[in-house]
TIRO-2110 file (N, C-alpha, C; in Angstrom, 1 decimal):
// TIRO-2110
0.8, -1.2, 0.0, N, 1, A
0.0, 0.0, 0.0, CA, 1, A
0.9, 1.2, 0.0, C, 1, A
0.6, 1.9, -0.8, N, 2, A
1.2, 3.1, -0.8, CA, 2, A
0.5, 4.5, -0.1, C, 2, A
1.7, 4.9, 0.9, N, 3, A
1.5, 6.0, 1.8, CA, 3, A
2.2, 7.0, 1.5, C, 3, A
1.1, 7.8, 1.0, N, 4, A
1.6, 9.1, 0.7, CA, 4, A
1.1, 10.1, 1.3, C, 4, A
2.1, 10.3, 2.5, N, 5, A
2.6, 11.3, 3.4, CA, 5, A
1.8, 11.2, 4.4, C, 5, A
0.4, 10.5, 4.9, N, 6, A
-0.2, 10.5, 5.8, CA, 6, A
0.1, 9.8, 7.0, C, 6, A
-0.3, 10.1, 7.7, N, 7, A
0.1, 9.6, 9.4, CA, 7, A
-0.9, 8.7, 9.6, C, 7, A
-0.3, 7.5, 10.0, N, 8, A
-0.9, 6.4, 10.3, CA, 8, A
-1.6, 6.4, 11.8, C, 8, A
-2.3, 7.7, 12.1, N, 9, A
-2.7, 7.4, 13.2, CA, 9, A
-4.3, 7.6, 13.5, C, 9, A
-5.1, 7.5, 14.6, N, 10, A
-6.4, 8.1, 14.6, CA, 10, A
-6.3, 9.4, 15.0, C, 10, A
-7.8, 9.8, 14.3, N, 11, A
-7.8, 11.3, 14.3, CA, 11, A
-8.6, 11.1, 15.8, C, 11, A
-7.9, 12.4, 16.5, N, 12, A
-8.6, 12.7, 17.8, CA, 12, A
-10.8, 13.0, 17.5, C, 12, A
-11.5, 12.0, 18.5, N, 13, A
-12.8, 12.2, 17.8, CA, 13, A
-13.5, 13.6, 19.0, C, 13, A
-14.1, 14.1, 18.1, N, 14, A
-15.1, 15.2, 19.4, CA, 14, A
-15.6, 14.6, 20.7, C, 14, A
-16.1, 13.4, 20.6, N, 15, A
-16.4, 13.2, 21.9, CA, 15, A
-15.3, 12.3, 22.8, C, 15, A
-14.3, 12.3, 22.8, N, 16, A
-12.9, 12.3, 23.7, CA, 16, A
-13.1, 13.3, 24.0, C, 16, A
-12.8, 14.1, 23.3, N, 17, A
-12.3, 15.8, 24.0, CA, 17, A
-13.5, 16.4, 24.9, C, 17, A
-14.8, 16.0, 23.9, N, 18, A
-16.1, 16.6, 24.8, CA, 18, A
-15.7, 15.7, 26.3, C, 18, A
-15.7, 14.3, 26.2, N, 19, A
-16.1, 13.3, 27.6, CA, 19, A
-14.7, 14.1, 28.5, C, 19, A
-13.7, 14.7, 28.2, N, 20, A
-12.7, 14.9, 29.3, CA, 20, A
-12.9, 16.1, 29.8, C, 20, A
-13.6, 16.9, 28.7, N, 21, A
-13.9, 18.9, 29.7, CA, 21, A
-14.9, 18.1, 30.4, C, 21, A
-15.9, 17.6, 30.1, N, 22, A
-16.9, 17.4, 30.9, CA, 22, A
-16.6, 16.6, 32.3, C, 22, A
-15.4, 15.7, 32.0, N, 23, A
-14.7, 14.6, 33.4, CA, 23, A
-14.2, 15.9, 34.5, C, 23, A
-13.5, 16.8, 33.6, N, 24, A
-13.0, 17.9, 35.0, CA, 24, A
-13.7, 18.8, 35.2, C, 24, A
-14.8, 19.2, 34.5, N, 25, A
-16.0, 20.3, 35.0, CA, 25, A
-17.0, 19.0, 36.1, C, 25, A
-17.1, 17.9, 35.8, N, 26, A
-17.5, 17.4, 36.9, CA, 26, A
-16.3, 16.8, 38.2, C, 26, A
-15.3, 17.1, 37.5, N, 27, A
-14.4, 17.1, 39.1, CA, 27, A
-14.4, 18.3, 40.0, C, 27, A
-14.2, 19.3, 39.3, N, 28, A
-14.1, 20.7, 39.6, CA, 28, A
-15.6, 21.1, 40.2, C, 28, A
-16.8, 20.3, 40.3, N, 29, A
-18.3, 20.5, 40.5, CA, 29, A
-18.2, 19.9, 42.0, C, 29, A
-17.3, 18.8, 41.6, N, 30, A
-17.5, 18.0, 42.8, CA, 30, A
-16.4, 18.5, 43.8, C, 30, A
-15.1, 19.2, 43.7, N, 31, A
-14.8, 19.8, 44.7, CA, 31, A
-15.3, 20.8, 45.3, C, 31, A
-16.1, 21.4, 44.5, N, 32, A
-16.9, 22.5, 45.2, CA, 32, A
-18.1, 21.9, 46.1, C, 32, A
-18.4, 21.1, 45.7, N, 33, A
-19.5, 20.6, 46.8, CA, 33, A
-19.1, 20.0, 47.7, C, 33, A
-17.8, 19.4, 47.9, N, 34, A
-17.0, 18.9, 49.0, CA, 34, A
-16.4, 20.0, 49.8, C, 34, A
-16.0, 20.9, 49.2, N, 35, A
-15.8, 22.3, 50.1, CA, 35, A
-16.8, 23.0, 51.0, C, 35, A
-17.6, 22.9, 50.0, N, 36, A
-19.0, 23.8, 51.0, CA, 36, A
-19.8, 22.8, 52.5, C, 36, A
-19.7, 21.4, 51.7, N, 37, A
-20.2, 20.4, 52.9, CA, 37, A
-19.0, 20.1, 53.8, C, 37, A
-18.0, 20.4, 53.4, N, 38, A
-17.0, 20.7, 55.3, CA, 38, A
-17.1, 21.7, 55.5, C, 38, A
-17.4, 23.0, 54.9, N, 39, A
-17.9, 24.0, 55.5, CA, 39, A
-19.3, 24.1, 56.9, C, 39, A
-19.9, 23.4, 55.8, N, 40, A
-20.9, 23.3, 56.6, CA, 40, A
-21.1, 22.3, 58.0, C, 40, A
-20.4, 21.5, 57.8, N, 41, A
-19.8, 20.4, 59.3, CA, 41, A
-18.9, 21.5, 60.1, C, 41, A
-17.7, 22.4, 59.6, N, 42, A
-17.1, 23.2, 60.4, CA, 42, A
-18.2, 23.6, 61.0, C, 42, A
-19.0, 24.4, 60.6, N, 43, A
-20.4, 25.2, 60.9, CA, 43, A
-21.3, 24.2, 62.3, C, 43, A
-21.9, 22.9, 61.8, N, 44, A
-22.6, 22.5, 62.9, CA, 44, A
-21.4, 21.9, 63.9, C, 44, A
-20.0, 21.3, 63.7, N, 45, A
-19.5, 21.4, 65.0, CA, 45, A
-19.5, 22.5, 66.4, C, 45, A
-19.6, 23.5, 65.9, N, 46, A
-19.4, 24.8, 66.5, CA, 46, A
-20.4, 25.2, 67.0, C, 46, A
-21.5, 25.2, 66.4, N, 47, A
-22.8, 25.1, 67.1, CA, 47, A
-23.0, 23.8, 68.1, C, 47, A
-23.1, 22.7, 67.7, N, 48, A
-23.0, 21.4, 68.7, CA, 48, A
-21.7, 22.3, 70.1, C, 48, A
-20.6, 22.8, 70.1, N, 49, A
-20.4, 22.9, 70.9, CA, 49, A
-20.6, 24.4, 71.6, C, 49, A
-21.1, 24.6, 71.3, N, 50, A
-21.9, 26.4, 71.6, CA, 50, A
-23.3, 25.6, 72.5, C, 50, A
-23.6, 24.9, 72.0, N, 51, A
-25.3, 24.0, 72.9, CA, 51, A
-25.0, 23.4, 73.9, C, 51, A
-23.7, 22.6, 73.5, N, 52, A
-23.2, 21.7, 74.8, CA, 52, A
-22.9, 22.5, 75.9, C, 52, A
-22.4, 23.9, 75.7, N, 53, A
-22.0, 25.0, 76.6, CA, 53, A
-23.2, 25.7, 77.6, C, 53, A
-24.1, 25.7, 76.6, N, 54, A
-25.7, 26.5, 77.0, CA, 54, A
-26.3, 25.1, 77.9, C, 54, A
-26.4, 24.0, 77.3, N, 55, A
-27.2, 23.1, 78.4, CA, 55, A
-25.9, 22.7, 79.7, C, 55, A
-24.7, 22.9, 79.8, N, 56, A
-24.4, 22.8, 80.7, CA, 56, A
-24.3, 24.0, 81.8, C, 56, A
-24.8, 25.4, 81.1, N, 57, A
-24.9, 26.4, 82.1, CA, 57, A
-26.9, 26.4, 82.7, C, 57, A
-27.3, 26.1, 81.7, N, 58, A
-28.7, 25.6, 82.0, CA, 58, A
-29.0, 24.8, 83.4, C, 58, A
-28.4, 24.0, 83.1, N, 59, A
-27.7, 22.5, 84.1, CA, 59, A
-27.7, 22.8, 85.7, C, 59, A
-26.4, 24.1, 86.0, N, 60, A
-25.9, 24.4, 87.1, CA, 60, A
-27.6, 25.2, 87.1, C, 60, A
-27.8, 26.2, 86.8, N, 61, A
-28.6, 27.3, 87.0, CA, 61, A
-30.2, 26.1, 87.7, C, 61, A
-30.8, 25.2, 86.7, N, 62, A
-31.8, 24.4, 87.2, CA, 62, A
-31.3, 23.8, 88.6, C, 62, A
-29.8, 23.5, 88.7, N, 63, A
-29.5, 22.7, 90.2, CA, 63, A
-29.6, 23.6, 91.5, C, 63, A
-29.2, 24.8, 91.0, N, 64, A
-29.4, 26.3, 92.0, CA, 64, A
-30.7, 26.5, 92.6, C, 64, A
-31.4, 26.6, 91.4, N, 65, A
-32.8, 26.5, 91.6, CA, 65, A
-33.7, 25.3, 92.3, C, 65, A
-33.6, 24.2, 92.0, N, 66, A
-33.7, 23.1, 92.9, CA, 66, A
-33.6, 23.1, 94.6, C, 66, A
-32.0, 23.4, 94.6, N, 67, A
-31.6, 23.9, 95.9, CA, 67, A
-32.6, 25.0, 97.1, C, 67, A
-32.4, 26.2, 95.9, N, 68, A
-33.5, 27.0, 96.4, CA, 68, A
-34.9, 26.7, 96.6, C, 68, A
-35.2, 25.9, 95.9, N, 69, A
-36.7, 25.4, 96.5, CA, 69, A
-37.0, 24.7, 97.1, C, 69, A
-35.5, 23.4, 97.4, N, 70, A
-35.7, 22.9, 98.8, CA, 70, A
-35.2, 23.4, 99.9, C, 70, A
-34.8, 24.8, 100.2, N, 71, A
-34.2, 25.4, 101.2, CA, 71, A
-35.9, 25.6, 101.9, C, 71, A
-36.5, 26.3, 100.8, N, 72, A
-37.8, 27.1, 100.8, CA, 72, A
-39.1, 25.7, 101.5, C, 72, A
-38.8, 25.1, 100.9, N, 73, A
-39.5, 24.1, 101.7, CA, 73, A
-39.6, 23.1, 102.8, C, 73, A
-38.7, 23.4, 103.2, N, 74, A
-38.0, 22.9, 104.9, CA, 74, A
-38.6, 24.1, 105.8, C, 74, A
-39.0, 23.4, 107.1, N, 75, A
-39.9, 24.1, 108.2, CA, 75, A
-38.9, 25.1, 109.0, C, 75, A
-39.8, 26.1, 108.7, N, 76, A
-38.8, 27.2, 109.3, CA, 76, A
-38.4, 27.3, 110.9, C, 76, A
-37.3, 27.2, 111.4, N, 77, A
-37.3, 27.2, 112.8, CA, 77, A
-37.0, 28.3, 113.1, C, 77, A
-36.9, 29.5, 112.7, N, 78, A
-36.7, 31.1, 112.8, CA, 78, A
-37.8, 31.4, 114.1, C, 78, A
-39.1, 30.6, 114.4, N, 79, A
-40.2, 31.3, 114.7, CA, 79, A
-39.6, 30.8, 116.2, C, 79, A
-40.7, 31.9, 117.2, N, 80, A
-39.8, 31.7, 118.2, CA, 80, A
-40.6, 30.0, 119.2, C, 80, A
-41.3, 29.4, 119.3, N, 81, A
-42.0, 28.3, 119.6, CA, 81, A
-41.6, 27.6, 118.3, C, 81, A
-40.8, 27.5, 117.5, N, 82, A
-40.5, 26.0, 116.9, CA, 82, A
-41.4, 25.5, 115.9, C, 82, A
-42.4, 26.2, 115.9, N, 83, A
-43.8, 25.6, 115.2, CA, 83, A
-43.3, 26.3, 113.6, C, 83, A
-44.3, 24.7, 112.9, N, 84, A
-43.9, 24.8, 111.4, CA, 84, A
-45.1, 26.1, 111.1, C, 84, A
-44.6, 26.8, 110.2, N, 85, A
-45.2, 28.1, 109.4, CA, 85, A
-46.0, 27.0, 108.1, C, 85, A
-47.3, 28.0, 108.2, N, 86, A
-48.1, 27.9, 107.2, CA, 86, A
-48.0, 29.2, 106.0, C, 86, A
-47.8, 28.5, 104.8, N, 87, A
-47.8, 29.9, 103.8, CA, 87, A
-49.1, 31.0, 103.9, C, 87, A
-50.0, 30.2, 104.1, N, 88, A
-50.9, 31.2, 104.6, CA, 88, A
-50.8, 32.3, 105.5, C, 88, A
-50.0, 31.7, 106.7, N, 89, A
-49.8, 32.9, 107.8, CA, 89, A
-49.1, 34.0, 106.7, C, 89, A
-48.4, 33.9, 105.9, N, 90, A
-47.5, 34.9, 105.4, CA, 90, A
-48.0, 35.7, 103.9, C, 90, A
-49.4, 35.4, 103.8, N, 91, A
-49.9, 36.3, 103.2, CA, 91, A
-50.4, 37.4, 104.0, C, 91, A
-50.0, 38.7, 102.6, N, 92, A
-50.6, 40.2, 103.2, CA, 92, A
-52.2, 40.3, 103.2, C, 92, A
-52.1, 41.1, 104.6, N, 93, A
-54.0, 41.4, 104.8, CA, 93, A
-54.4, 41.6, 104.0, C, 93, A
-54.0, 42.1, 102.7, N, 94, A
-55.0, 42.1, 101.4, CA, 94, A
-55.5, 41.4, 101.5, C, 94, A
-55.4, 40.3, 101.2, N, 95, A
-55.6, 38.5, 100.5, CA, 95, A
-56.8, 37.9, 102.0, C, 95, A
END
C-alpha cells in the first residue's frame, strides 16, 4: 500500500475531547460541593459545641434553683416556739 505522506494514526474524535472537559467540570463541580459540605460540618460542629456549653450552664442554674426550693420548703425554725409556718400565715392582709 502506498502512503503518501499521511500519518498512520487516529484522528482525535469530538467526543474524547467533549467526555474529558466534561470529566473535570465534573471534578471541579465535585470539589466544590466537598468544600462547601466541610464547610458546613465546620459550621454544625461549632454550634453542637456552643449548645453543649448552654445546656451545661442551664444545668448548674436548674441545680441552683432546685436547691433554692428545697431550702424554701424545709420548716422554718426562725419562729420563736418551733412551730412549722403555714404559707398562709404569710400572706398580706389584702388577701
Amino acid at each position: 500500500m502506498l502512503n503518501m505522506g499521511m500519518k498512520n494514526s487516529e484522528p482525535a474524535t469530538p467526543t474524547a475531547n467533549t467526555a474529558n472537559t466534561a470529566n473535570t467540570a465534573s471534578h471541579s463541580e465535585t470539589e466544590q460541593r466537598l468544600t462547601a459540605l466541610e464547610i458546613k460540618a465546620t459550621y454544625a460542629e461549632d454550634l453542637v459545641e456552643q449548645l453543649e456549653l448552654i445546656v451545661v450552664r442551664q444545668q448548674q442554674q436548674i441545680d441552683l434553683l432546685l436547691r433554692g426550693v428545697a431550702e424554701l420548703r424545709q420548716p422554718s425554725t426562725d419562729s420563736g416556739l418551733g412551730a412549722a409556718r403555714r404559707l398562709r400565715d404569710d400572706l398580706p392582709p389584702h388577701f
